[in-house]
DSSP file (Angstrom, degrees, kcal/mol; ACC not computed):
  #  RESIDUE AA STRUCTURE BP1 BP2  ACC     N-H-->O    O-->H-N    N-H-->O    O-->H-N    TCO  KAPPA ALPHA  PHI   PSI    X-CA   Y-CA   Z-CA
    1    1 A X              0   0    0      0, 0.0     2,-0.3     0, 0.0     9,-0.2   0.000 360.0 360.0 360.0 141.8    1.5   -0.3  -10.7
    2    2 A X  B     -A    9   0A   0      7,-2.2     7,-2.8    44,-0.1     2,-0.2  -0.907 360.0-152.0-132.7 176.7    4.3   -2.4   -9.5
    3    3 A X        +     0   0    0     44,-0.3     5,-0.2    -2,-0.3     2,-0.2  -0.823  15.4 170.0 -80.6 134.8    6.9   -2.2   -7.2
    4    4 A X        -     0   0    0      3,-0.4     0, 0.0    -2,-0.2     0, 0.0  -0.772  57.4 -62.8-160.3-155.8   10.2   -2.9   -5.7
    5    5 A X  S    S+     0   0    0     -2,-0.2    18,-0.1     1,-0.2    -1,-0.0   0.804 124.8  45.6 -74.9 -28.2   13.0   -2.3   -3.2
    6    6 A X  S    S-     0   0    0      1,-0.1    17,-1.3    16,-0.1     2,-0.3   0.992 118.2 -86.7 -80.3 -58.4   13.5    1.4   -4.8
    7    7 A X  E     - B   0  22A   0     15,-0.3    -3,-0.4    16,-0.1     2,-0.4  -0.920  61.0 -22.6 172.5-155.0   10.4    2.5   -5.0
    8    8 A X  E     - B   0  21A   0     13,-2.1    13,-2.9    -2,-0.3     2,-0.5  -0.708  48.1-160.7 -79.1 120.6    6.6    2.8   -7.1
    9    9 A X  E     +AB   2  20A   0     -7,-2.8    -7,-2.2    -2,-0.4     2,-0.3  -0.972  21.6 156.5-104.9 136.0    6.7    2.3  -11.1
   10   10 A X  E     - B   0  19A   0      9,-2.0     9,-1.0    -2,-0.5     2,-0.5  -0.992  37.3 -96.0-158.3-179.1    4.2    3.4  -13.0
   11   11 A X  E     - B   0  18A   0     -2,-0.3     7,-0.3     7,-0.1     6,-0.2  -0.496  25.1-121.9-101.0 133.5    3.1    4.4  -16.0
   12   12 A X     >  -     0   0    0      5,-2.8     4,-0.6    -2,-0.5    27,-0.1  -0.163  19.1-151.2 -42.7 138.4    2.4    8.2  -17.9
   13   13 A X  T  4 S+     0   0    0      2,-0.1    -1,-0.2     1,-0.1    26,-0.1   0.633  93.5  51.0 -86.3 -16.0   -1.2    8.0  -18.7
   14   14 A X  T  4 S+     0   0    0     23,-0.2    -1,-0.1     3,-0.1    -2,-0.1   0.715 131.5   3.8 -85.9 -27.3    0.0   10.4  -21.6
   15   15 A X  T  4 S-     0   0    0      2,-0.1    -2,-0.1    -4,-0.1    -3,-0.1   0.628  94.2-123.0-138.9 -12.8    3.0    8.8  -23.4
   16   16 A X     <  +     0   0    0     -4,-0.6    -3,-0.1     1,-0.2    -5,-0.0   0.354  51.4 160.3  70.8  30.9    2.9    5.5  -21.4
   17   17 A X        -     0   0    0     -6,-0.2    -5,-2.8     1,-0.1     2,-0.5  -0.253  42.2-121.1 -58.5 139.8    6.7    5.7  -20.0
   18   18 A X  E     -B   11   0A   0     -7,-0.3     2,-0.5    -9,-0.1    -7,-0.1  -0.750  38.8-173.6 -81.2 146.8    7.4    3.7  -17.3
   19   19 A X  E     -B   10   0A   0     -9,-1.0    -9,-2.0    -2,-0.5     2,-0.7  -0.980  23.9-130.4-143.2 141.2    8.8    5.7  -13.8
   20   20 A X  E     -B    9   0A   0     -2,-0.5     2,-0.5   -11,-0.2   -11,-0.3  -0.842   9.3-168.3 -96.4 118.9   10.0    5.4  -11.0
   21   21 A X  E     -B    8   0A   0    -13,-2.9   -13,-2.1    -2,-0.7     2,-0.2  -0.682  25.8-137.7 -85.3 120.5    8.7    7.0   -8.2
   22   22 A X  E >   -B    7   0A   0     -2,-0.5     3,-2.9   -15,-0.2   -15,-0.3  -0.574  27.0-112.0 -87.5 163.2   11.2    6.5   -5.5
   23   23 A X  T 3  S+     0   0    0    -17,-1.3    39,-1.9     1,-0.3    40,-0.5   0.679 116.5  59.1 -57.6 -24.8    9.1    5.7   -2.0
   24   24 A X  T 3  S+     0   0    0     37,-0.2    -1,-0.3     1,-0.1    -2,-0.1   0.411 109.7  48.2 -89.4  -8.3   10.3    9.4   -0.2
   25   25 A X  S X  S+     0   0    0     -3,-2.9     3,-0.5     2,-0.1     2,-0.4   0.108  77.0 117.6-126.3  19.3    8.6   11.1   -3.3
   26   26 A X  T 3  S+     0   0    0     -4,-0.2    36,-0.3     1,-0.2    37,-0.2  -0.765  86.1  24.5 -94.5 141.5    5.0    9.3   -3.5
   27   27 A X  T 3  S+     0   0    0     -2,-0.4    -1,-0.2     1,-0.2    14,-0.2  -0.307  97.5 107.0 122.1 -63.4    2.7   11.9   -3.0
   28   28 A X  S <  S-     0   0    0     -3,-0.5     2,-0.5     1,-0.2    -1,-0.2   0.518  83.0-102.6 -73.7-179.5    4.9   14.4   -4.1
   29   29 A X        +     0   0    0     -3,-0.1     2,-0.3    11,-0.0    -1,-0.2  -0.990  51.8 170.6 -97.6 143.1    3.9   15.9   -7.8
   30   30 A X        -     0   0    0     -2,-0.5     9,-1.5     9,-0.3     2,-0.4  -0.907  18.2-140.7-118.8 162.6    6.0   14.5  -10.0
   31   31 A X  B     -C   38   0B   0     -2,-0.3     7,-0.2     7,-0.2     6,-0.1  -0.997  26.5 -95.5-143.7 143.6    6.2   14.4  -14.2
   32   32 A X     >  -     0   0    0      5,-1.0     4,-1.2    -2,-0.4     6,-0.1   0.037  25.3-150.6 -27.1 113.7    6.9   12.4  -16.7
   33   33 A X  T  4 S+     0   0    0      2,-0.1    -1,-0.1     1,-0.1   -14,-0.0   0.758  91.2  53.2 -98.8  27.0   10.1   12.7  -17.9
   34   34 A X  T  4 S+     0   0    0      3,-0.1    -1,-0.1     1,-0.1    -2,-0.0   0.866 131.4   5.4 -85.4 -75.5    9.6   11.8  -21.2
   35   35 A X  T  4 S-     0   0    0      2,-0.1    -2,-0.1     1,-0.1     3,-0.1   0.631  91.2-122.6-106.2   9.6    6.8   14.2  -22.0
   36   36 A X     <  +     0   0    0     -4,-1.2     2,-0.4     1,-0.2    -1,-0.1   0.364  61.4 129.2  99.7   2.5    6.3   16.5  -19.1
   37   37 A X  S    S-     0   0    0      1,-0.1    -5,-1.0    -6,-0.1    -1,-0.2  -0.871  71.2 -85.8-123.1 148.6    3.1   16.2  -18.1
   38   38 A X  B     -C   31   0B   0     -2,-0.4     2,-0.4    -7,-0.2    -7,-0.2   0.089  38.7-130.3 -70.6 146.2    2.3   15.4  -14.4
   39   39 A X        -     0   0    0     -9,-1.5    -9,-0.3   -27,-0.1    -1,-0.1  -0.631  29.9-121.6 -80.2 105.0    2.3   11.4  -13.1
   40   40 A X        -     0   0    0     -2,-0.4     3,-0.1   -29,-0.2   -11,-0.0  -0.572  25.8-101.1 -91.6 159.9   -0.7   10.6  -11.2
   41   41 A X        -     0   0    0      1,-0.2     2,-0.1   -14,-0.2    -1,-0.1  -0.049  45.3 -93.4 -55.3 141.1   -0.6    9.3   -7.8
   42   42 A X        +     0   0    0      1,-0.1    51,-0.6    -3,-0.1    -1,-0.2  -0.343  43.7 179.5 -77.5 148.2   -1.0    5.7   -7.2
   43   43 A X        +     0   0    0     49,-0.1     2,-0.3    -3,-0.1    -1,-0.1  -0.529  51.7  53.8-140.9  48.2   -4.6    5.0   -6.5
   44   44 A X  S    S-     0   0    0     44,-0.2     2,-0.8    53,-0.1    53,-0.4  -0.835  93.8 -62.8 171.4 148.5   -5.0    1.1   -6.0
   45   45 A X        -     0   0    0     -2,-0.3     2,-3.0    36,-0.2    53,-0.2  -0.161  41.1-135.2 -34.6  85.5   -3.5   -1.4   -4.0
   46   46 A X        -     0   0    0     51,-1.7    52,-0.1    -2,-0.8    -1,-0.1  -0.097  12.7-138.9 -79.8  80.1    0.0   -2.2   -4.3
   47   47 A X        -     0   0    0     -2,-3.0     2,-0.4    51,-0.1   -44,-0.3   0.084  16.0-147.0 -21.4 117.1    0.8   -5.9   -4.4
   48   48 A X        +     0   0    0     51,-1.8    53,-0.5     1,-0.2    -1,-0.1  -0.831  24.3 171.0 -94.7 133.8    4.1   -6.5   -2.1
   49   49 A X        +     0   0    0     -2,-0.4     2,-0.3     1,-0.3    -1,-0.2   0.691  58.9  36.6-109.3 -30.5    6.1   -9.4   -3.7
   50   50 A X  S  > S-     0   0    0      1,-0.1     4,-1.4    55,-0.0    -1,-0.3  -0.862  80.5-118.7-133.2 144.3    9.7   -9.6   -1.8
   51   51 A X  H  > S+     0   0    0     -2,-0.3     4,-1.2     2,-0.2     5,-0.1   0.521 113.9  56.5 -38.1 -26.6   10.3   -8.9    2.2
   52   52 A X  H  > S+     0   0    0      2,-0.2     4,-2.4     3,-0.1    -1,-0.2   0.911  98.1  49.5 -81.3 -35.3   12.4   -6.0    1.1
   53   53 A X  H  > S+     0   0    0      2,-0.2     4,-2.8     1,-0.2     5,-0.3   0.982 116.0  50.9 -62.1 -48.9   10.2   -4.1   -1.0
   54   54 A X  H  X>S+     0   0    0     -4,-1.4     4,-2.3     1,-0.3     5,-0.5   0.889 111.2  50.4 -43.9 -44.8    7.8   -4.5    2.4
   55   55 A X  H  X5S+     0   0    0     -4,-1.2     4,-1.8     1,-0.2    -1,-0.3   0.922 120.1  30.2 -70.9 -59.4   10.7   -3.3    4.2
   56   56 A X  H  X5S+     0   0    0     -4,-2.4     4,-0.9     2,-0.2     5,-0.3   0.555 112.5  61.0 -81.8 -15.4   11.4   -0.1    2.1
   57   57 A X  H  X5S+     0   0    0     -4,-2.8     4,-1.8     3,-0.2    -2,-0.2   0.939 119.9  29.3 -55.7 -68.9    7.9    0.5    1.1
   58   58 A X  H  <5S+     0   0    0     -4,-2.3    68,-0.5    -5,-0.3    -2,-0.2   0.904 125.9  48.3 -65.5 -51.5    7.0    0.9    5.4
   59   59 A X  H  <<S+     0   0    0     -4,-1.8    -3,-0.2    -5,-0.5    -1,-0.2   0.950 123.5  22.3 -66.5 -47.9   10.2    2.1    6.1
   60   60 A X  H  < S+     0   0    0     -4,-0.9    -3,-0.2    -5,-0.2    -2,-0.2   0.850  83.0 123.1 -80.5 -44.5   10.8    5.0    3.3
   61   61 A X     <  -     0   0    0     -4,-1.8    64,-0.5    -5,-0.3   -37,-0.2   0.218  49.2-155.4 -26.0 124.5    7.4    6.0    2.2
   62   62 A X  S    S+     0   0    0    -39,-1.9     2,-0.2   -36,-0.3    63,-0.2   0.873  80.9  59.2 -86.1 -21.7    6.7    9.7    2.6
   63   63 A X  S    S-     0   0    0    -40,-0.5     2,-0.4   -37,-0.2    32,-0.1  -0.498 103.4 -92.3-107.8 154.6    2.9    9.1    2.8
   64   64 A X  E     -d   95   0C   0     30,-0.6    32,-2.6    -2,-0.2     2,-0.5  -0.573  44.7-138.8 -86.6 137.2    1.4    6.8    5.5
   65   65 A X  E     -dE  96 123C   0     58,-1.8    58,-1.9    -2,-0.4     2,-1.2  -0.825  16.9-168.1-116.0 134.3    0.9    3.0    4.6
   66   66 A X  E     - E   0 122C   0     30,-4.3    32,-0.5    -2,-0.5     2,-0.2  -0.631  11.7-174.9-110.5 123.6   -1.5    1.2    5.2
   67   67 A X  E     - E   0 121C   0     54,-1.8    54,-2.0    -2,-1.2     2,-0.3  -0.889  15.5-142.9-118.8 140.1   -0.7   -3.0    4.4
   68   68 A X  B     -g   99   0D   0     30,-0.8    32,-2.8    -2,-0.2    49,-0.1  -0.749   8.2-142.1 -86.4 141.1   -3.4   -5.9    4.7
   69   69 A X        +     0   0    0     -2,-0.3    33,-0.2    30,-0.2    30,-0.1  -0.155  40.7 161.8 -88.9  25.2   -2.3   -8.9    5.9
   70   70 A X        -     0   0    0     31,-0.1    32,-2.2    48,-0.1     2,-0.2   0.399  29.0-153.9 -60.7 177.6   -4.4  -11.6    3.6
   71   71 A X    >   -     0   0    0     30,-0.2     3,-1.5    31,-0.1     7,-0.2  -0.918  19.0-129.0-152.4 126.7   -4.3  -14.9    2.8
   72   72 A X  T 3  S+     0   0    0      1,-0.3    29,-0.0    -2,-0.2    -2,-0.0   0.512 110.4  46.5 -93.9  17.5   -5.9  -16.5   -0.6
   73   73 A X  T 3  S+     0   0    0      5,-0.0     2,-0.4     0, 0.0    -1,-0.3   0.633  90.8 106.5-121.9  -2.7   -7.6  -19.0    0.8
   74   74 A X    <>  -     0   0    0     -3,-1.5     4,-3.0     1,-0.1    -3,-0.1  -0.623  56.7-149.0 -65.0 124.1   -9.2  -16.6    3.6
   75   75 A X  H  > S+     0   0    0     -2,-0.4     4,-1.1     2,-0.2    -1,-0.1   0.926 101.0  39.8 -82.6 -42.0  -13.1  -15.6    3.2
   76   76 A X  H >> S+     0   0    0      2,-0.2     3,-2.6    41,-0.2     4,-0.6   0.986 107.5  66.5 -54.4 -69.0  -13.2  -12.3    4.7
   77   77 A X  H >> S+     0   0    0      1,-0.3     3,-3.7     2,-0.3     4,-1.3   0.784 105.1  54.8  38.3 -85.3   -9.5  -11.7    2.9
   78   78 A X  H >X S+     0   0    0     -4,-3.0     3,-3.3     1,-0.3     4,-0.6   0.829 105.1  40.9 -20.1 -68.8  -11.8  -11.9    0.1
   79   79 A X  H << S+     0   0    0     -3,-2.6    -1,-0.3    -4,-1.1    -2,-0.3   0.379 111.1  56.1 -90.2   7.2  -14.5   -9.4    0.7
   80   80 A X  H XX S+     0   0    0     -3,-3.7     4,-1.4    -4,-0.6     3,-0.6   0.489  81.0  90.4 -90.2  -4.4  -12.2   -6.6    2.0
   81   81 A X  H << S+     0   0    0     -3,-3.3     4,-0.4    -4,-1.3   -36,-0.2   0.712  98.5  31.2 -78.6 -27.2  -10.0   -6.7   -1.2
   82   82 A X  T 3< S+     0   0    0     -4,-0.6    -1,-0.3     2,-0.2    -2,-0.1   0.560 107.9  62.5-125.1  24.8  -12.5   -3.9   -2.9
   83   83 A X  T <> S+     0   0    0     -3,-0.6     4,-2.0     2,-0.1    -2,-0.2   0.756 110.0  45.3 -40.5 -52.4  -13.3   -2.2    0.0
   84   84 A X  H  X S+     0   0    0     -4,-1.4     4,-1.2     1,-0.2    -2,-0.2   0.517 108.8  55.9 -60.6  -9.7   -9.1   -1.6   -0.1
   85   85 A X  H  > S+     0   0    0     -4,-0.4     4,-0.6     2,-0.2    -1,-0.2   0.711 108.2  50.0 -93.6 -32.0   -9.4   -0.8   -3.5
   86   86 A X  H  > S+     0   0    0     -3,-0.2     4,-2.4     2,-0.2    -2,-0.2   0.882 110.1  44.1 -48.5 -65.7  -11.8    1.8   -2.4
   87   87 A X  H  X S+     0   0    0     -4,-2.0     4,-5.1     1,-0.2     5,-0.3   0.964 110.3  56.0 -63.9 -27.0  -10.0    3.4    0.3
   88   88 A X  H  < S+     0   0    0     -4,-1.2    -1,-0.2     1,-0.2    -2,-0.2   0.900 108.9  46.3 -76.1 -20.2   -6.7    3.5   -1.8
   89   89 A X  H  < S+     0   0    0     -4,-0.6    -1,-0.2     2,-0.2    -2,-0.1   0.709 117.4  51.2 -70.7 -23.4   -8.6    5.5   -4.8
   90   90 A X  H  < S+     0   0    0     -4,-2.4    -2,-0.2     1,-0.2    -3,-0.1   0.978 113.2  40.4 -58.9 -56.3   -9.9    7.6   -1.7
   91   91 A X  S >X S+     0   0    0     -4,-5.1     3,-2.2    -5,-0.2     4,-1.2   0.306  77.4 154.6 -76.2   3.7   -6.6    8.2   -0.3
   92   92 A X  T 34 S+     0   0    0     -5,-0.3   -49,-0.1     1,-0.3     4,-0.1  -0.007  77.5   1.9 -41.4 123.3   -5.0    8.8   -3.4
   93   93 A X  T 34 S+     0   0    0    -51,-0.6    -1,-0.3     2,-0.4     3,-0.1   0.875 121.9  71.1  69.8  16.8   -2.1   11.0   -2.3
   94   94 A X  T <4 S-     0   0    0     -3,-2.2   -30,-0.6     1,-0.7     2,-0.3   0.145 115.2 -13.6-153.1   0.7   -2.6   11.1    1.3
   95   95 A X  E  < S-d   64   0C   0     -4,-1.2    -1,-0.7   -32,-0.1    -2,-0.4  -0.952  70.6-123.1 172.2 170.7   -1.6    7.7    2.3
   96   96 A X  E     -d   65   0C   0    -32,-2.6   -30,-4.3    -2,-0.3     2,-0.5  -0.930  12.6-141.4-141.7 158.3   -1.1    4.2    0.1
   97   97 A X        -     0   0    0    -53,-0.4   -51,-1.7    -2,-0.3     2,-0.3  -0.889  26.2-175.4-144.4  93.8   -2.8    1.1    0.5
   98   98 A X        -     0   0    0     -2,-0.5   -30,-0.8   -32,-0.5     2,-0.4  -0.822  19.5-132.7-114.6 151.2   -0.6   -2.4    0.1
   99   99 A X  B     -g   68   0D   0     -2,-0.3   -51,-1.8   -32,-0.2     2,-0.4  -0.788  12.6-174.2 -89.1 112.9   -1.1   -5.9    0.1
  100  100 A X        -     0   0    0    -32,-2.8     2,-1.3    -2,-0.4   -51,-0.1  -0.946  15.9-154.3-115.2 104.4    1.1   -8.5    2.0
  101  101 A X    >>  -     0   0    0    -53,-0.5     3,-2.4    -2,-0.4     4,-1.2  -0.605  13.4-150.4 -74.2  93.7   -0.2  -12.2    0.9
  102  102 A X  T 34 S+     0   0    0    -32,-2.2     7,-0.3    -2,-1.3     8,-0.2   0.652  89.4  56.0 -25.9 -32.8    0.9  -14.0    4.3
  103  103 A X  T 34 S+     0   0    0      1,-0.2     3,-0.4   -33,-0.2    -1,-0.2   0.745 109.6  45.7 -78.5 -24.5    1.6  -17.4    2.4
  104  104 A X  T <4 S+     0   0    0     -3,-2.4    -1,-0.2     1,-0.1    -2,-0.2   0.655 124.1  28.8 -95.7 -24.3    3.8  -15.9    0.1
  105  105 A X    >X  +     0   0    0     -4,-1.2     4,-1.7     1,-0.1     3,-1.6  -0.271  67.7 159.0-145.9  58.5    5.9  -13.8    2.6
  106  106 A X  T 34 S+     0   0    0     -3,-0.4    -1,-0.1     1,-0.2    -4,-0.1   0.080  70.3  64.9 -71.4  47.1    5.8  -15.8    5.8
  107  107 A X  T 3> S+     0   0    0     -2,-1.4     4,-1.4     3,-0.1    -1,-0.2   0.448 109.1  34.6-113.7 -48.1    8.7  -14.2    7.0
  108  108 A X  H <> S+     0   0    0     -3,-1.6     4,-1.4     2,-0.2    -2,-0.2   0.796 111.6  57.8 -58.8 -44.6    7.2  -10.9    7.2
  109  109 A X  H  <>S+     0   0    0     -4,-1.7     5,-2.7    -7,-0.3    -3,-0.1   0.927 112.1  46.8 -76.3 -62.3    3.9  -12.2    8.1
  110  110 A X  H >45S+     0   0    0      1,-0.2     3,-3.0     3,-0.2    -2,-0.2   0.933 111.9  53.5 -45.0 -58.2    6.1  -13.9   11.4
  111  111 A X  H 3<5S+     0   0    0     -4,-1.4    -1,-0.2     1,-0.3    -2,-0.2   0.872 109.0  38.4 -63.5 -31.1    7.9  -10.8   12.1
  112  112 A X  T 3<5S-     0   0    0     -4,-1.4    -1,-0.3     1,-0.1    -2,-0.2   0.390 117.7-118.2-104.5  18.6    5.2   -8.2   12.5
  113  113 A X  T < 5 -     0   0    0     -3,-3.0     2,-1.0     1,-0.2    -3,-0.2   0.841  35.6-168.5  51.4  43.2    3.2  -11.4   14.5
  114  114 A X      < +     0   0    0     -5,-2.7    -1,-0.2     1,-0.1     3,-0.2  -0.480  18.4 164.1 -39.6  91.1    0.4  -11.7   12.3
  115  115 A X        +     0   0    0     -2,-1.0     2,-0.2     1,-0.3    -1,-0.1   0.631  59.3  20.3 -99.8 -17.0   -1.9  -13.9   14.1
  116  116 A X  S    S-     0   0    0     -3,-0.1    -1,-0.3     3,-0.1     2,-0.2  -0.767  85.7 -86.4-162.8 116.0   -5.2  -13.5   12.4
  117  117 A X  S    S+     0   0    0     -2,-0.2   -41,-0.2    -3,-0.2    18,-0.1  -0.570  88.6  21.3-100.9-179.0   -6.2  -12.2    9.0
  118  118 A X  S    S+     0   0    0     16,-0.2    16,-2.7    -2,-0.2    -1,-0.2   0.452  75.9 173.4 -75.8 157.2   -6.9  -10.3    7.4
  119  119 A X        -     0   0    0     14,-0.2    13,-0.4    -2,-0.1    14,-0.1  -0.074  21.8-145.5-131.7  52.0   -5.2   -7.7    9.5
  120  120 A X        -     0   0    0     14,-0.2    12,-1.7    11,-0.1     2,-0.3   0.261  18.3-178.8  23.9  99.1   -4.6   -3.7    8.7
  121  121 A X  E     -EF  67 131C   0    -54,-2.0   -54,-1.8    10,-0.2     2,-0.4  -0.870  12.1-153.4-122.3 136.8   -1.6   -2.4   10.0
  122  122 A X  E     -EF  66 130C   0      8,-2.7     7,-3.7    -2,-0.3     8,-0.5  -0.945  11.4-173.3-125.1 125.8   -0.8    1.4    9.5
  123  123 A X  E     -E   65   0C   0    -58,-1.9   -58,-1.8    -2,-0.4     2,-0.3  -0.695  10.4-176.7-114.9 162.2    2.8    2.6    9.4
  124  124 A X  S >  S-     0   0    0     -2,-0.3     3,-2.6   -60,-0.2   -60,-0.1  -0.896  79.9  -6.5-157.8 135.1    4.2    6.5    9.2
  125  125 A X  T 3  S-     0   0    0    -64,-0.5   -66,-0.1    -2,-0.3   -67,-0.1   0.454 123.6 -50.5 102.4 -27.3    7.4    6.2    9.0
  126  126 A X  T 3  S+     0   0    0    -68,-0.5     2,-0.4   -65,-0.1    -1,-0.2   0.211 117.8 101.0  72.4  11.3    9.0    3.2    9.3
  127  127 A X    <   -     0   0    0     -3,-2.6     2,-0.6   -69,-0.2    -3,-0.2  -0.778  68.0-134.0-116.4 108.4    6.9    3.0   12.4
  128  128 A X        +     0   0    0     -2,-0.4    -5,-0.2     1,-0.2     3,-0.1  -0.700  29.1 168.9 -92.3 132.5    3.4    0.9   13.2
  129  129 A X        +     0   0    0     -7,-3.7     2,-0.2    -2,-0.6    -1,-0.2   0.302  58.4  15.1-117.4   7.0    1.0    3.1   14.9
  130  130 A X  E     -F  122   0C   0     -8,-0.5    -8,-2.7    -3,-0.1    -1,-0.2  -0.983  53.5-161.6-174.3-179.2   -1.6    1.4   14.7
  131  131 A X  E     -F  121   0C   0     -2,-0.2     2,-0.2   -10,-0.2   -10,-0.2  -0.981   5.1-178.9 169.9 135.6   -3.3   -2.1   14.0
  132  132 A X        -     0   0    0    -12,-1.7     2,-0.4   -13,-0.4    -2,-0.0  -0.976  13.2-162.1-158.6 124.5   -7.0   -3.0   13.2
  133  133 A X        +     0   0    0     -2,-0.2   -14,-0.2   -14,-0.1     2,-0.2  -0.980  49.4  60.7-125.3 126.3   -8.0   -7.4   12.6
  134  134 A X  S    S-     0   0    0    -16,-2.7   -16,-0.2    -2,-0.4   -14,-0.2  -0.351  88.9 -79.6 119.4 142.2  -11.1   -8.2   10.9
  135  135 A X        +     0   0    0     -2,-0.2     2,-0.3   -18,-0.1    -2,-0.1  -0.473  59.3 170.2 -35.9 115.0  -12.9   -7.9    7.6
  136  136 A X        -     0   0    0     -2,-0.2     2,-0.4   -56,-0.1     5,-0.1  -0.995  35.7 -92.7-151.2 159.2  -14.6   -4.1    7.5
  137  137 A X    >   -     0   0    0     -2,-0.3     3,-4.4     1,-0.1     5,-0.1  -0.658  44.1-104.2 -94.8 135.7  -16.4   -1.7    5.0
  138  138 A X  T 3> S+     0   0    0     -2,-0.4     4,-2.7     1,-0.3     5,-0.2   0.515 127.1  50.6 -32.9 -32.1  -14.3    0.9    3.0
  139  139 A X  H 3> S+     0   0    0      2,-0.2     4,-2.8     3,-0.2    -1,-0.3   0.871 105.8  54.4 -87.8  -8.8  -15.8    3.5    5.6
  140  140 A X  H <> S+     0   0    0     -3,-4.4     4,-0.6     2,-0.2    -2,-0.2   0.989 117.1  35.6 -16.1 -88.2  -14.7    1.3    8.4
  141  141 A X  H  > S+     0   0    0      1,-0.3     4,-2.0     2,-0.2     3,-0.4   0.754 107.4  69.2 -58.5 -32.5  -11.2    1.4    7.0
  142  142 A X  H  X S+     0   0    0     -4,-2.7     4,-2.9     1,-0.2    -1,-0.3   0.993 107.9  33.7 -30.7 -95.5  -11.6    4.7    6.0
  143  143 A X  H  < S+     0   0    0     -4,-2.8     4,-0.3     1,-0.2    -1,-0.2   0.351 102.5  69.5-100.0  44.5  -11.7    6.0    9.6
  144  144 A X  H  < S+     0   0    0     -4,-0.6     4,-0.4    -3,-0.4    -1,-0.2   0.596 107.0  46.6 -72.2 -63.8   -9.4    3.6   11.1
  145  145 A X  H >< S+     0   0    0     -4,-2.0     3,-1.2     1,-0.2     4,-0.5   0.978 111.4  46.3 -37.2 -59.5   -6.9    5.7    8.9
  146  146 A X  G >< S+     0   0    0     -4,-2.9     3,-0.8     1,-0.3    -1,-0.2   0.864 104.6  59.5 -79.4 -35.4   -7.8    9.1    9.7
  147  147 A X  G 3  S+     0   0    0     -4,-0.3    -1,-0.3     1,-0.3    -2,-0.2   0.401 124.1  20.5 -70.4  -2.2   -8.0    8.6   13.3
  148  148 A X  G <         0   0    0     -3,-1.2    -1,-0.3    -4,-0.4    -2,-0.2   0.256 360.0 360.0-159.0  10.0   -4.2    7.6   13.5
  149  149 A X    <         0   0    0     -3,-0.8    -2,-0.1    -4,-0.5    -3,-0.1   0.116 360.0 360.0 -82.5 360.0   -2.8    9.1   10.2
């Protein structure tokens, strides 16, 4: 699945259309409008590329998000990346689970004062509520969520 300033594309698992889900309707059901049959929710990690998408991802998103703060040359980084891959097929449809590579968007990384990854920030809203540092296993992260979702 990728992403941008509008909102989630991905693809019909039936007819293979690409769509755009705009950020206020992930979650939602939606369908295909090519051939009608319902779009499933995204269920993996969703790689942030631009400071805007980050911006409109947190800020518009109808579902709580939850973005790691990584780095690719960080060793814990590492070993939480399919733990997150876990919880977002968990959360499928109750909360979305995105990637912000610090080196790549140290602009972002400075604003929200990232000081040590990786680091788990959960936004509702446009709004962090809550904020979790350190490497942990998917049931870890798991109820990190639910306790502040």
């Amino acid at each position: 699945m990728l992403l941008d300033e509008r909102g989630v594309i991905v693809s019909c698992e039936h007819c293979g259309q690409q769509v755009r889900l705009p950020y206020a309707n992930v979650g939602r059901r939606a369908t295909c409008p090519k051939c009608q049959n319902p779009l499933a929710v995204p269920n993996a990690p969703l790689h942030v590329e631009e400071a805007e998408t980050f911006e409109a991802l947190t800020l518009h998103a109808a579902l709580p998000v939850l973005v790691d703060f990584w780095a690719e040359w960080c060793g814990p980084c590492k070993m939480i990346a399919p733990e997150l891959a876990k919880v977002a097929a968990l959360g499928a449809g109750q909360w979305l689970v995105a990637k912000v590579n610090t080196q790549r968007l140290p602009e972002v990384a400075q604003r929200m004062q990232v000081s040590s990854i990786p680091l788990l920030v959960l936004f509702r809203h446009g709004r962090e509520v809550a904020r979790q540092a350190g490497a942990m296993p998917a049931a870890g992260i798991e109820e990190f969520v639910r306790s502040v979702a």
